[in-house]
Predicted model as a PDB file, atoms N, CA, C, CB and O in Angstrom, pLDDT in the B-factor column:
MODEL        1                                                                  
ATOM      1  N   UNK A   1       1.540 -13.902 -11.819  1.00 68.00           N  
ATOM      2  CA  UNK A   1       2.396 -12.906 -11.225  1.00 68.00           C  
ATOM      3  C   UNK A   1       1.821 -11.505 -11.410  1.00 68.00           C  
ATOM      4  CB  UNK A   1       3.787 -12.991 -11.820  1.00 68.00           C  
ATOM      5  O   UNK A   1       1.733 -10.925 -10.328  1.00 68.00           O  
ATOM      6  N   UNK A   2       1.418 -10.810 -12.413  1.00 77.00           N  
ATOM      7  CA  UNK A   2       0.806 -10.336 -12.554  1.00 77.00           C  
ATOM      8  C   UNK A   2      -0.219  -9.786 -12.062  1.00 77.00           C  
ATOM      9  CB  UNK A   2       0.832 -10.623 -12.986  1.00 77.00           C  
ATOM     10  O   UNK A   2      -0.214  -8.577 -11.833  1.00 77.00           O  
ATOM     11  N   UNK A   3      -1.185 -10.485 -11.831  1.00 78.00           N  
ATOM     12  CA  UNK A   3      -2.161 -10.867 -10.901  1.00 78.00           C  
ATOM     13  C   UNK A   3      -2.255 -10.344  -9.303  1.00 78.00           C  
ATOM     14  CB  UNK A   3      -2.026 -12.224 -10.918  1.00 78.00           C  
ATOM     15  O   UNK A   3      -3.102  -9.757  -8.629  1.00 78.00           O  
ATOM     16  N   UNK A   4      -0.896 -10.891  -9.076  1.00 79.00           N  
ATOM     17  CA  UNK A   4      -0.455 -10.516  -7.528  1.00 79.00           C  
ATOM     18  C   UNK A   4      -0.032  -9.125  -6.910  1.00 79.00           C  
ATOM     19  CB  UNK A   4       0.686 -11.277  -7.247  1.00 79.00           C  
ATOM     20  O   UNK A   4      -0.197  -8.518  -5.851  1.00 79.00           O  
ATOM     21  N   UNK A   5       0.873  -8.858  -8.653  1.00 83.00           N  
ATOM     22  CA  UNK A   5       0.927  -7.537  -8.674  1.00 83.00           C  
ATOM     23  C   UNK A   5       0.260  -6.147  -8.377  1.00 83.00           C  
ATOM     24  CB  UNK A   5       1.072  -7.537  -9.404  1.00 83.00           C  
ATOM     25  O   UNK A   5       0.421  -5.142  -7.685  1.00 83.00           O  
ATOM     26  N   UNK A   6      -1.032  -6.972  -9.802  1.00 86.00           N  
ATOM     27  CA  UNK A   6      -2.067  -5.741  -9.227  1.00 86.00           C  
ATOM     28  C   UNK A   6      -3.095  -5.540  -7.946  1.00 86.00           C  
ATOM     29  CB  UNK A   6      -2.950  -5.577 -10.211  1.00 86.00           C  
ATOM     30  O   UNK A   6      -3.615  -4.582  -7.374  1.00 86.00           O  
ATOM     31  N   UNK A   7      -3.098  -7.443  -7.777  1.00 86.00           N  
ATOM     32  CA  UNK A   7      -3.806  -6.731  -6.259  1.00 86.00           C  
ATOM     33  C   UNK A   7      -2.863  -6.215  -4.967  1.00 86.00           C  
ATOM     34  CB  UNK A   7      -4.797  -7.972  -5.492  1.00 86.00           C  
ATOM     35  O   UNK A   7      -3.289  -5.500  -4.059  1.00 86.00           O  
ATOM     36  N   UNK A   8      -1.428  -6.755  -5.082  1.00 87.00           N  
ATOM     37  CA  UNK A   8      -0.708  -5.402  -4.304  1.00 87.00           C  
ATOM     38  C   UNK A   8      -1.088  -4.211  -4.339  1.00 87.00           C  
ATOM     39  CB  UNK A   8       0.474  -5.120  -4.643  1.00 87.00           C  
ATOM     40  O   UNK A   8      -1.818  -3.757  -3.457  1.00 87.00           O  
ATOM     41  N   UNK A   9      -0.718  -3.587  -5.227  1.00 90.00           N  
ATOM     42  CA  UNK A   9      -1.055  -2.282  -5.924  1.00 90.00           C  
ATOM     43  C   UNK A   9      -2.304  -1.641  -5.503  1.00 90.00           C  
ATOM     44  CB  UNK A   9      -1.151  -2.478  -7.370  1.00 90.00           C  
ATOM     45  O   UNK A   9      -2.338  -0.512  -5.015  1.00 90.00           O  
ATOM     46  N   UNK A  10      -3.473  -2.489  -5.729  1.00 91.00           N  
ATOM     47  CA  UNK A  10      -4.417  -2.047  -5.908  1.00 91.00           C  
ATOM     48  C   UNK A  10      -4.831  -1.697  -4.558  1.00 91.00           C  
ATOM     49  CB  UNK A  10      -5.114  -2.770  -6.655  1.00 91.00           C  
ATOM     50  O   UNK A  10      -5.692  -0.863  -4.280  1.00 91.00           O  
ATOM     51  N   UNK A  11      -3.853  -2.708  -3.378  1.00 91.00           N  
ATOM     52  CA  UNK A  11      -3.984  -2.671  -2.044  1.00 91.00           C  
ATOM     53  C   UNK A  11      -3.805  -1.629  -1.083  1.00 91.00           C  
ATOM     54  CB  UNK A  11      -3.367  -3.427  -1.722  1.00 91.00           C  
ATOM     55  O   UNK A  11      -4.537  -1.152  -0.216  1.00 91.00           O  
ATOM     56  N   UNK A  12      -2.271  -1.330  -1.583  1.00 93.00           N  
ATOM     57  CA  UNK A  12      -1.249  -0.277  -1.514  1.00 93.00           C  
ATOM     58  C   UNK A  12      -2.323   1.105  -1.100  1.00 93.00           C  
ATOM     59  CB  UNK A  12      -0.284  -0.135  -3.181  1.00 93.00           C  
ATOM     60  O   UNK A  12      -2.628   1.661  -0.045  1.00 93.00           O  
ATOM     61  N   UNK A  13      -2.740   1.321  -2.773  1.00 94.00           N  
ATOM     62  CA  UNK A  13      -3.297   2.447  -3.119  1.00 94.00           C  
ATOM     63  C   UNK A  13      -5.021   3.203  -2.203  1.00 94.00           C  
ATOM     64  CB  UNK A  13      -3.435   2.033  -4.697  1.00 94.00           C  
ATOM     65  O   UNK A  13      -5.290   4.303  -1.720  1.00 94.00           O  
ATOM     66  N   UNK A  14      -5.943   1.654  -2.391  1.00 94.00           N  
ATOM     67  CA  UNK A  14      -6.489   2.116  -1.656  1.00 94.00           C  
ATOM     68  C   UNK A  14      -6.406   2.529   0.061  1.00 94.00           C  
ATOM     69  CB  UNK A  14      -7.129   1.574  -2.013  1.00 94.00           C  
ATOM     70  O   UNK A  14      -7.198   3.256   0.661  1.00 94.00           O  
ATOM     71  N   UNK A  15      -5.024   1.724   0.707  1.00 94.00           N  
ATOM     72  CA  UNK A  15      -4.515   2.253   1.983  1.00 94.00           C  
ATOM     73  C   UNK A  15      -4.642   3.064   2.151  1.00 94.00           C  
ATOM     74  CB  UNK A  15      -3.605   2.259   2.337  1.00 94.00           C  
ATOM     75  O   UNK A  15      -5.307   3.618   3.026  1.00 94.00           O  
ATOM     76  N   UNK A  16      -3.608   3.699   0.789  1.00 94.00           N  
ATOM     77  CA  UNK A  16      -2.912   5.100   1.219  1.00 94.00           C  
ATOM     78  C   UNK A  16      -4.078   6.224   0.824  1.00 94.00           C  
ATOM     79  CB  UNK A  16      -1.283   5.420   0.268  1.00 94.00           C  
ATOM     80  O   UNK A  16      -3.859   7.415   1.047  1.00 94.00           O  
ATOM     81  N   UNK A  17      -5.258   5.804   0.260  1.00 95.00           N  
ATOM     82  CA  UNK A  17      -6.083   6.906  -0.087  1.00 95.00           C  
ATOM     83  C   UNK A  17      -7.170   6.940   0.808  1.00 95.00           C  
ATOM     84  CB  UNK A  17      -6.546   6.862  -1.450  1.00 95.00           C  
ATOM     85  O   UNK A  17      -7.999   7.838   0.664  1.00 95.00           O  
ATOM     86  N   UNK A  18      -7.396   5.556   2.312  1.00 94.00           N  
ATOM     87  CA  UNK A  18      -7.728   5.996   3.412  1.00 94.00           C  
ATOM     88  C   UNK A  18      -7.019   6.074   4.610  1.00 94.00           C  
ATOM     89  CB  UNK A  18      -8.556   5.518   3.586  1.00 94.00           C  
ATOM     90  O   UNK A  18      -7.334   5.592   5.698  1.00 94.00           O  
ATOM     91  N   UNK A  19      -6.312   6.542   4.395  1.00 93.00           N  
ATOM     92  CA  UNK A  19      -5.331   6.952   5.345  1.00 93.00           C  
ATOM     93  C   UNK A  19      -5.331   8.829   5.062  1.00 93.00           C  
ATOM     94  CB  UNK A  19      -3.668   6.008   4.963  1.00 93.00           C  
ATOM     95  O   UNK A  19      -5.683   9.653   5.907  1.00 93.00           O  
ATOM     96  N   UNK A  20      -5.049   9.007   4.260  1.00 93.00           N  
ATOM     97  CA  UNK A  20      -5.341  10.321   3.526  1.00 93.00           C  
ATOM     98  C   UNK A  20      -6.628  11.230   3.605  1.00 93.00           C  
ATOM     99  CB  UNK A  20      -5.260  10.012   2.236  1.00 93.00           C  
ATOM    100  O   UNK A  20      -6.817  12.446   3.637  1.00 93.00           O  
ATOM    101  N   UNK A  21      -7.413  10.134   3.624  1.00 94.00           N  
ATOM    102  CA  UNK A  21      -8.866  10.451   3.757  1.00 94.00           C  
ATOM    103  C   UNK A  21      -8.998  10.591   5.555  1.00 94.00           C  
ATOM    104  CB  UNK A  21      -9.941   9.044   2.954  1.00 94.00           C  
ATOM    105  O   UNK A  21      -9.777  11.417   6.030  1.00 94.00           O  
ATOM    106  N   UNK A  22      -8.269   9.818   6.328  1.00 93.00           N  
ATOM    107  CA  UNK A  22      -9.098   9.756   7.349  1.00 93.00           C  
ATOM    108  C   UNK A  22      -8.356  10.136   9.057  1.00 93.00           C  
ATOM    109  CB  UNK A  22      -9.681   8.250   7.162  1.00 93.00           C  
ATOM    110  O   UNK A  22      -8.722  10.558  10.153  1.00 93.00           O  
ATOM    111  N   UNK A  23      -6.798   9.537   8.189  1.00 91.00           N  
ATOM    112  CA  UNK A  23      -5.642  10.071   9.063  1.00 91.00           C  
ATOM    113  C   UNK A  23      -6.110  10.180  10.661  1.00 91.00           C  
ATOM    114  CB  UNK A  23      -5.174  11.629   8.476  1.00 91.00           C  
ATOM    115  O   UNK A  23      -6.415  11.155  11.349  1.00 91.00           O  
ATOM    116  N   UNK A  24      -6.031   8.722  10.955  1.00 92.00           N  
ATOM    117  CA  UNK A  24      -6.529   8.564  12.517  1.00 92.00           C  
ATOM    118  C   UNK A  24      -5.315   8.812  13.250  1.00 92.00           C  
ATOM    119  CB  UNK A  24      -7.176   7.022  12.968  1.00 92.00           C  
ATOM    120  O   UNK A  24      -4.273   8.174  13.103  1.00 92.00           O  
ATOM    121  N   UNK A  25      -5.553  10.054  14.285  1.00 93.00           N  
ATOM    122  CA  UNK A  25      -4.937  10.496  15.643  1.00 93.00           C  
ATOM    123  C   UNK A  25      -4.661  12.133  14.413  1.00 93.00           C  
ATOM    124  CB  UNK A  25      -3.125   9.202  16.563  1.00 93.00           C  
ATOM    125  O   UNK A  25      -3.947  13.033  14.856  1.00 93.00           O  
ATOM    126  N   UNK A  26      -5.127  12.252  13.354  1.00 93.00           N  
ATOM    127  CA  UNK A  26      -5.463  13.555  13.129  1.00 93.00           C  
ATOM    128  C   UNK A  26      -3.915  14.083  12.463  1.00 93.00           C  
ATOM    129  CB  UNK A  26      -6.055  14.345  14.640  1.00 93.00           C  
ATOM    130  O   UNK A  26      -2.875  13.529  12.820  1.00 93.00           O  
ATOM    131  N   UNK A  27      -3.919  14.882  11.756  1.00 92.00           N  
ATOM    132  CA  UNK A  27      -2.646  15.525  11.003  1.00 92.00           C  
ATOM    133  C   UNK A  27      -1.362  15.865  11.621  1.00 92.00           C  
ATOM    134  CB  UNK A  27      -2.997  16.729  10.470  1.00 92.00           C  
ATOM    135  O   UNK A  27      -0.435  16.273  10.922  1.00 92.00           O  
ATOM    136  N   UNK A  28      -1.281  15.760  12.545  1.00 93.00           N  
ATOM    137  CA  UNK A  28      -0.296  16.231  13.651  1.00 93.00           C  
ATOM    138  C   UNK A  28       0.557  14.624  13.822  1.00 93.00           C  
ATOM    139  CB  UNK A  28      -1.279  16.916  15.341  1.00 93.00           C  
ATOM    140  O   UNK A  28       1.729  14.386  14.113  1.00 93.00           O  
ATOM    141  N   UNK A  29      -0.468  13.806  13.540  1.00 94.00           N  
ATOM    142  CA  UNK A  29       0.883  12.400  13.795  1.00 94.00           C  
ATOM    143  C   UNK A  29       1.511  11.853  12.308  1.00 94.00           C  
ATOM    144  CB  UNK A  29       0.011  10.632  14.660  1.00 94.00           C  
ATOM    145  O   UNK A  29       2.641  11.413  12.097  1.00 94.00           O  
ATOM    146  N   UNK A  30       0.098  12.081  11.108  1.00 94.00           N  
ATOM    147  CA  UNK A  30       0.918  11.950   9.323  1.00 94.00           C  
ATOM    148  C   UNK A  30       1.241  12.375   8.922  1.00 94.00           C  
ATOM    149  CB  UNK A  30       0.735  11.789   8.299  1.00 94.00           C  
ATOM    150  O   UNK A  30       1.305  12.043   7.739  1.00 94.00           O  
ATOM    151  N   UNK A  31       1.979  13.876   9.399  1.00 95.00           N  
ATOM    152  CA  UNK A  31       2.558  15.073   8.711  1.00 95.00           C  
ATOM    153  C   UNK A  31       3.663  15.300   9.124  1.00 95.00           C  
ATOM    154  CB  UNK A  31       1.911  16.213   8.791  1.00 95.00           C  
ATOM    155  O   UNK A  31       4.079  15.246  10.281  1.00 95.00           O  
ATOM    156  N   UNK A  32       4.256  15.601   8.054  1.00 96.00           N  
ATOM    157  CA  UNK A  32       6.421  16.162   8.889  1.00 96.00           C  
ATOM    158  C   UNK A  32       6.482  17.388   7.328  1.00 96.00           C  
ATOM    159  CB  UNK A  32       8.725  13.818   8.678  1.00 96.00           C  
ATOM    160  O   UNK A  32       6.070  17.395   6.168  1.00 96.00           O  
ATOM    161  N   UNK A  33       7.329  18.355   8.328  1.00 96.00           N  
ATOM    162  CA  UNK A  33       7.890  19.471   7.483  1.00 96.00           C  
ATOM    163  C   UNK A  33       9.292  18.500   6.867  1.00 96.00           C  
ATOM    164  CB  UNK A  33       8.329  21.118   8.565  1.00 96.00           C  
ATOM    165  O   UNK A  33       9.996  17.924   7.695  1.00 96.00           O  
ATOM    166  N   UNK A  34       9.599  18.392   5.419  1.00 96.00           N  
ATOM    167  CA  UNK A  34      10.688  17.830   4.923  1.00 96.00           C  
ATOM    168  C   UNK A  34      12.263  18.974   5.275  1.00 96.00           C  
ATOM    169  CB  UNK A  34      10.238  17.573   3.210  1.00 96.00           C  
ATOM    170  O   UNK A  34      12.062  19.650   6.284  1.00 96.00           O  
ATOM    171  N   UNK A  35      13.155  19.143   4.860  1.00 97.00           N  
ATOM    172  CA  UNK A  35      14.238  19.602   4.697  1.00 97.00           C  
ATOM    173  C   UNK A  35      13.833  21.038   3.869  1.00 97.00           C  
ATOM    174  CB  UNK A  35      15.157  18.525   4.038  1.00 97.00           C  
ATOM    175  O   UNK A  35      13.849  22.142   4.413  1.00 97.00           O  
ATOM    176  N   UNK A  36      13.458  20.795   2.412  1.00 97.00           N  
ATOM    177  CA  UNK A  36      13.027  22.433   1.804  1.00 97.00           C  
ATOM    178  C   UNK A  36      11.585  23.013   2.256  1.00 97.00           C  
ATOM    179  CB  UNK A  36      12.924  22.426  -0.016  1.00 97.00           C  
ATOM    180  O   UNK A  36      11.141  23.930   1.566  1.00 97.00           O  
ATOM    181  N   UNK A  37      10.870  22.593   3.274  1.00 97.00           N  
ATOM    182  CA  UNK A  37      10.065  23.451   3.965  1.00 97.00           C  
ATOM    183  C   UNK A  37       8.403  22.766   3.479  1.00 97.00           C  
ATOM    184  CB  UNK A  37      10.473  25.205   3.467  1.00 97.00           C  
ATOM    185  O   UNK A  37       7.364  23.202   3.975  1.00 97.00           O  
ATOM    186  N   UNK A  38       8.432  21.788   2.573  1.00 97.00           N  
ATOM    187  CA  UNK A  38       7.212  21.014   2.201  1.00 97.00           C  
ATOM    188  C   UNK A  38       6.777  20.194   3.445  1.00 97.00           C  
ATOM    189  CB  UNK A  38       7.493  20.039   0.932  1.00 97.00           C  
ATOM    190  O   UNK A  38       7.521  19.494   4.132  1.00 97.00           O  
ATOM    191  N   UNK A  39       5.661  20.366   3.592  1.00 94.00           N  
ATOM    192  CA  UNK A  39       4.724  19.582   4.127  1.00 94.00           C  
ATOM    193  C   UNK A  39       4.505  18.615   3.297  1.00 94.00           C  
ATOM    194  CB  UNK A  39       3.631  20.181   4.451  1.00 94.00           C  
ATOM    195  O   UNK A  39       3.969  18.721   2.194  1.00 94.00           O  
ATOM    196  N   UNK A  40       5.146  17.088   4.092  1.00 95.00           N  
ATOM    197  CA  UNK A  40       5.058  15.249   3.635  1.00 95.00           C  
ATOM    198  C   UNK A  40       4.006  14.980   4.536  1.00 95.00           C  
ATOM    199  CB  UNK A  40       6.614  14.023   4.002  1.00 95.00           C  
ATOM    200  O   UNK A  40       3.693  15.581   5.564  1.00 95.00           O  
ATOM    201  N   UNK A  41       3.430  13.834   3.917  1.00 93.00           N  
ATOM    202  CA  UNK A  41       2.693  12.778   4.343  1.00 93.00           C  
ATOM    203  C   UNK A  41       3.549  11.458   5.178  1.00 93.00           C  
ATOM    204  CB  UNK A  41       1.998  12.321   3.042  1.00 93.00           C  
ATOM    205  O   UNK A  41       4.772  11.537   5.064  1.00 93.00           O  
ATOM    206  N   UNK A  42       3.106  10.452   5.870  1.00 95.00           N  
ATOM    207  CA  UNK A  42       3.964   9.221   6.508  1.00 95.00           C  
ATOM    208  C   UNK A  42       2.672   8.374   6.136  1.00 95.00           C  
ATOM    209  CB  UNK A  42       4.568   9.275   8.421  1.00 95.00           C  
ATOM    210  O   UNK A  42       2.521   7.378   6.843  1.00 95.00           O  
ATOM    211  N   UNK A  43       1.806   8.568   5.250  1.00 95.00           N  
ATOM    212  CA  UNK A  43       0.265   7.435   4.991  1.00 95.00           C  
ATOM    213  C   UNK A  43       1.342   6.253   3.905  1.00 95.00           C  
ATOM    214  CB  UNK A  43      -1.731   8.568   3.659  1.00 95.00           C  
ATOM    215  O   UNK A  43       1.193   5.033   3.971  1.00 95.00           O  
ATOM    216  N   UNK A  44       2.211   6.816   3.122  1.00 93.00           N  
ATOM    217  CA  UNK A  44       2.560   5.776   2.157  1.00 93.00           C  
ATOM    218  C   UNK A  44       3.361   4.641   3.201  1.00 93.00           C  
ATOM    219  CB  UNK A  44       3.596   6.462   0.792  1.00 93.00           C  
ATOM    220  O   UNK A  44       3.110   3.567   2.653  1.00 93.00           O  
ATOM    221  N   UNK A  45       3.817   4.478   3.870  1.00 94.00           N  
ATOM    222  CA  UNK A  45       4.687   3.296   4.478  1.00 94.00           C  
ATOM    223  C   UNK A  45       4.284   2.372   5.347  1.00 94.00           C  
ATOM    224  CB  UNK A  45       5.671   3.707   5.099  1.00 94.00           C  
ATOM    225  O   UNK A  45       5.016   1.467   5.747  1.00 94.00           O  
ATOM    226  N   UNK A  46       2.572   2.613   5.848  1.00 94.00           N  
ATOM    227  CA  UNK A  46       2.001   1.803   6.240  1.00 94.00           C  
ATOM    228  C   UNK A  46       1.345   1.254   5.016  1.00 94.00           C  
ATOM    229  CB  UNK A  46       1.327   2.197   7.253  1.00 94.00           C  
ATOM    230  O   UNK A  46       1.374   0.028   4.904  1.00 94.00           O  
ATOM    231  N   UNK A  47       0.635   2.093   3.881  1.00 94.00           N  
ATOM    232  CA  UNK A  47       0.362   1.893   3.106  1.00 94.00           C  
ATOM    233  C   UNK A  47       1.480   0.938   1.877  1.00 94.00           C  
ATOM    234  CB  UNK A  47      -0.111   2.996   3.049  1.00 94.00           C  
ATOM    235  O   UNK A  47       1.121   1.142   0.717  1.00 94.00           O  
ATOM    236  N   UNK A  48       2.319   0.289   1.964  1.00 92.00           N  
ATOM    237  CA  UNK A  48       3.069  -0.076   1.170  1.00 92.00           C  
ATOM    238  C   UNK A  48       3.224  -1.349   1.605  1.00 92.00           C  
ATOM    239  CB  UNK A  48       4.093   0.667   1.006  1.00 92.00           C  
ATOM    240  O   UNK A  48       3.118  -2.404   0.979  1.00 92.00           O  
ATOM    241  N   UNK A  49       3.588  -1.064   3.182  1.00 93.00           N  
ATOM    242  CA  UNK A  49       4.342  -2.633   3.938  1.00 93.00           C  
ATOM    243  C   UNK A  49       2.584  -3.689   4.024  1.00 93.00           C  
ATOM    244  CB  UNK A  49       5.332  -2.140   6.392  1.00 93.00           C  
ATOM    245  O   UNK A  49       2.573  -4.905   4.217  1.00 93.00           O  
ATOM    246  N   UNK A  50       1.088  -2.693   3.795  1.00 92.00           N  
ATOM    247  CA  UNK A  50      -0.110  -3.606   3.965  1.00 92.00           C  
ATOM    248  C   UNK A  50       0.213  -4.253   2.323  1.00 92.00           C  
ATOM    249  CB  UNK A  50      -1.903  -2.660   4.326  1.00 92.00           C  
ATOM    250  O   UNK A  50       0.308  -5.477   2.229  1.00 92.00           O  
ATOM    251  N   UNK A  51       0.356  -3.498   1.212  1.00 89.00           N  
ATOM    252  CA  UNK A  51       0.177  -3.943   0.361  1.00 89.00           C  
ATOM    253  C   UNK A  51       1.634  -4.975   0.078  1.00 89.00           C  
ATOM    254  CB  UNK A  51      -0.276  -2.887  -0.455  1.00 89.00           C  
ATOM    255  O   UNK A  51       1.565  -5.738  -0.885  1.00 89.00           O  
ATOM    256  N   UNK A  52       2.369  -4.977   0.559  1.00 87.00           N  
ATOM    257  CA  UNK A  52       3.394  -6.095   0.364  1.00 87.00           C  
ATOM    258  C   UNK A  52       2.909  -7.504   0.897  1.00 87.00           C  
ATOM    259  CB  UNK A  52       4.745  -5.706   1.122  1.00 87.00           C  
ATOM    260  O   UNK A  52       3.019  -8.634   0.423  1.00 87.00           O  
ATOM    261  N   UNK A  53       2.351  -7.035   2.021  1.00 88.00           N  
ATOM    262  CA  UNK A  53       1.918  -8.783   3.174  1.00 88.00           C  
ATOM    263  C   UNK A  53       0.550  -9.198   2.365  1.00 88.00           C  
ATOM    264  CB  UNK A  53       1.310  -8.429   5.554  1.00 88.00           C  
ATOM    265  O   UNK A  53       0.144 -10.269   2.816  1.00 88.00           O  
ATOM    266  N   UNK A  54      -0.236  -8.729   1.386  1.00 79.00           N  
ATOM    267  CA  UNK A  54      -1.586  -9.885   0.958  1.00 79.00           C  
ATOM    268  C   UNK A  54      -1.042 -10.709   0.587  1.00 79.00           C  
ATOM    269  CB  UNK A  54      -2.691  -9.669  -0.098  1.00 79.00           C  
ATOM    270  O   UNK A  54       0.062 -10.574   0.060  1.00 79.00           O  
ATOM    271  N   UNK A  55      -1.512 -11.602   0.705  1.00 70.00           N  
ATOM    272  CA  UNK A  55      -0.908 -13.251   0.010  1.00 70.00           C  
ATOM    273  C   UNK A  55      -1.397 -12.808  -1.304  1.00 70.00           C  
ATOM    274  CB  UNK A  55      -1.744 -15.088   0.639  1.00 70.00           C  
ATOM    275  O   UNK A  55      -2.456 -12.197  -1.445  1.00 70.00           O  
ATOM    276  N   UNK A  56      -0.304 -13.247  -2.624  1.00 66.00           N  
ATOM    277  CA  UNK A  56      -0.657 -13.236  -3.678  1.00 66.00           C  
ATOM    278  C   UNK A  56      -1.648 -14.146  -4.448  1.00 66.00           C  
ATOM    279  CB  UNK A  56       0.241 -13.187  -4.054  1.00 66.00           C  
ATOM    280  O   UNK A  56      -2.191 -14.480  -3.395  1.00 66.00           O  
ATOM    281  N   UNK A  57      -2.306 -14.792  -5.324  1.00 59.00           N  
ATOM    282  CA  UNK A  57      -3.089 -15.560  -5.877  1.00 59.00           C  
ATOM    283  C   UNK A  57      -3.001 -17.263  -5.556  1.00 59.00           C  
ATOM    284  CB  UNK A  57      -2.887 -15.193  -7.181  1.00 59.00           C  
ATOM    285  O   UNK A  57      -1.789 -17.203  -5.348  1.00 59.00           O  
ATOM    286  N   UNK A  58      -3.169 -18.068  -5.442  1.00 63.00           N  
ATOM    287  CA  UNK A  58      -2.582 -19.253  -5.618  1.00 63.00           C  
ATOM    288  C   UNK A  58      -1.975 -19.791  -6.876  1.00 63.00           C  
ATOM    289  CB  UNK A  58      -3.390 -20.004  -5.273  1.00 63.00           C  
ATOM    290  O   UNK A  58      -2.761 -19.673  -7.816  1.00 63.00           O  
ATOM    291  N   UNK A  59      -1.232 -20.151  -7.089  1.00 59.00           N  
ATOM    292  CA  UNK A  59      -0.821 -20.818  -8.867  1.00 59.00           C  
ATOM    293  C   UNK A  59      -0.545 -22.446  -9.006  1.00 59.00           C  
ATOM    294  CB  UNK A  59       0.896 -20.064  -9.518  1.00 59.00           C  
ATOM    295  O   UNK A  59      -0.152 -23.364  -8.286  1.00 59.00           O  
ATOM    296  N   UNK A  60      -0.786 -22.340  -9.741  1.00 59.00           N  
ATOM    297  CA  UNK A  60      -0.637 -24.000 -10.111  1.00 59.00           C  
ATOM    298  C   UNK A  60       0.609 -24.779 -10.435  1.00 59.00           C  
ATOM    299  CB  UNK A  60      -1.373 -24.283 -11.284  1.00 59.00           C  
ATOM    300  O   UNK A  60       1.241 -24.732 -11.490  1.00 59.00           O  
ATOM    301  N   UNK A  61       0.899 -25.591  -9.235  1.00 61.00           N  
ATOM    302  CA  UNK A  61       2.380 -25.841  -9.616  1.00 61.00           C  
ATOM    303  C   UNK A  61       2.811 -26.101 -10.497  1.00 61.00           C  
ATOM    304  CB  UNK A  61       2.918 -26.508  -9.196  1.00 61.00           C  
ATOM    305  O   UNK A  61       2.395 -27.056 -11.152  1.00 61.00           O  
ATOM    306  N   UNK A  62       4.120 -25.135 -10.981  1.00 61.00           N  
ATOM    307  CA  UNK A  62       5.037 -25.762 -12.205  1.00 61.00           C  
ATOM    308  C   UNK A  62       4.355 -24.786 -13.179  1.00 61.00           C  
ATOM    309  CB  UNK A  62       4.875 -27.653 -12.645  1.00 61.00           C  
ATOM    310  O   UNK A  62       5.412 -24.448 -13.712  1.00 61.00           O  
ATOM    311  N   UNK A  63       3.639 -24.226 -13.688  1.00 58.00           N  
ATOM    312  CA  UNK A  63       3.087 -23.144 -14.219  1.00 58.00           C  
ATOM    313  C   UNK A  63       3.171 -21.811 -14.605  1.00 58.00           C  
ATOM    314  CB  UNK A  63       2.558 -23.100 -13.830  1.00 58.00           C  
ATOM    315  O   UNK A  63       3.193 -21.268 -15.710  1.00 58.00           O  
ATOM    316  N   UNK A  64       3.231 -21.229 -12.990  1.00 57.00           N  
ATOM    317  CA  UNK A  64       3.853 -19.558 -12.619  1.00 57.00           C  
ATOM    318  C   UNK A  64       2.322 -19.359 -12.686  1.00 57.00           C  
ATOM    319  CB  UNK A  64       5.143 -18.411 -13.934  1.00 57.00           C  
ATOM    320  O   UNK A  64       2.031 -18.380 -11.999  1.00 57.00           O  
ATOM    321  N   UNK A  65       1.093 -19.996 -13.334  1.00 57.00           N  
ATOM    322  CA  UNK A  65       0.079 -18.585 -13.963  1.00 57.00           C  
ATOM    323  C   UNK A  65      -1.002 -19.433 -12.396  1.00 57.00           C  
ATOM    324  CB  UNK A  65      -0.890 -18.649 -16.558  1.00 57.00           C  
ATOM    325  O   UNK A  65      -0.952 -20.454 -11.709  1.00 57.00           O  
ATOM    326  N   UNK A  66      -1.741 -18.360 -12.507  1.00 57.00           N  
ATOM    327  CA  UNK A  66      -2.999 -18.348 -11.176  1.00 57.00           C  
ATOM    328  C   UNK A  66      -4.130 -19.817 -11.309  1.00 57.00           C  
ATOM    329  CB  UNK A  66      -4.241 -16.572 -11.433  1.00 57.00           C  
ATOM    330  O   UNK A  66      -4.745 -20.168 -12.316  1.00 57.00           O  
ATOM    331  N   UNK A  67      -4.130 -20.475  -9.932  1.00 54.00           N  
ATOM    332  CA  UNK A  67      -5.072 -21.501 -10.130  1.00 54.00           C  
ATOM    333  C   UNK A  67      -6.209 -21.254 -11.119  1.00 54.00           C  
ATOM    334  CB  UNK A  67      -5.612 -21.804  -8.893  1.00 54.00           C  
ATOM    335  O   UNK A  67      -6.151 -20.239 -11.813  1.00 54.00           O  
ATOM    336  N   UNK A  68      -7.008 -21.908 -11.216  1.00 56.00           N  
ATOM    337  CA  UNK A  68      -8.143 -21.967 -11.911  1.00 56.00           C  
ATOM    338  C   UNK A  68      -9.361 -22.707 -11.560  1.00 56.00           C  
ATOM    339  CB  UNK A  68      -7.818 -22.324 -12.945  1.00 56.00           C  
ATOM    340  O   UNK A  68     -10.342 -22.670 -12.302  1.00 56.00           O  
TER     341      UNK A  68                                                      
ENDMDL                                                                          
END                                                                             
């Protein structure tokens, strides 16, 4: 579980740090002025829903812990 965790995570993160980096169709489509006047990003929610869908590790039935 564990395991699955961090390569979510690890998935997540590098998304969102090329997305950030590279922001295709350019700043004008990943950027929104919030409510107190900050300039947000929209890279985390593609970046989140990729890192939710990797298939996690395989495990060994009856176990919980990662094939081997």
């Amino acid at each position: 579980m564990i395991g699955a965790l961090a390569t979510a995570a690890t998935t997540a993160r590098g998304t969102y740090e090329a997305l950030r980096r590279t922001r295709p169709g350019g700043p004008a489509v990943w950027d929104r002025v919030n409510h107190a006047g900050r300039t947000v990003t929209l890279c985390a929610g593609p970046a989140a829903a990729l890192g939710t869908a990797v298939p996690p590790a395989p495990c060994r039935p009856g176990t919980g812990g990662p094939a081997r």
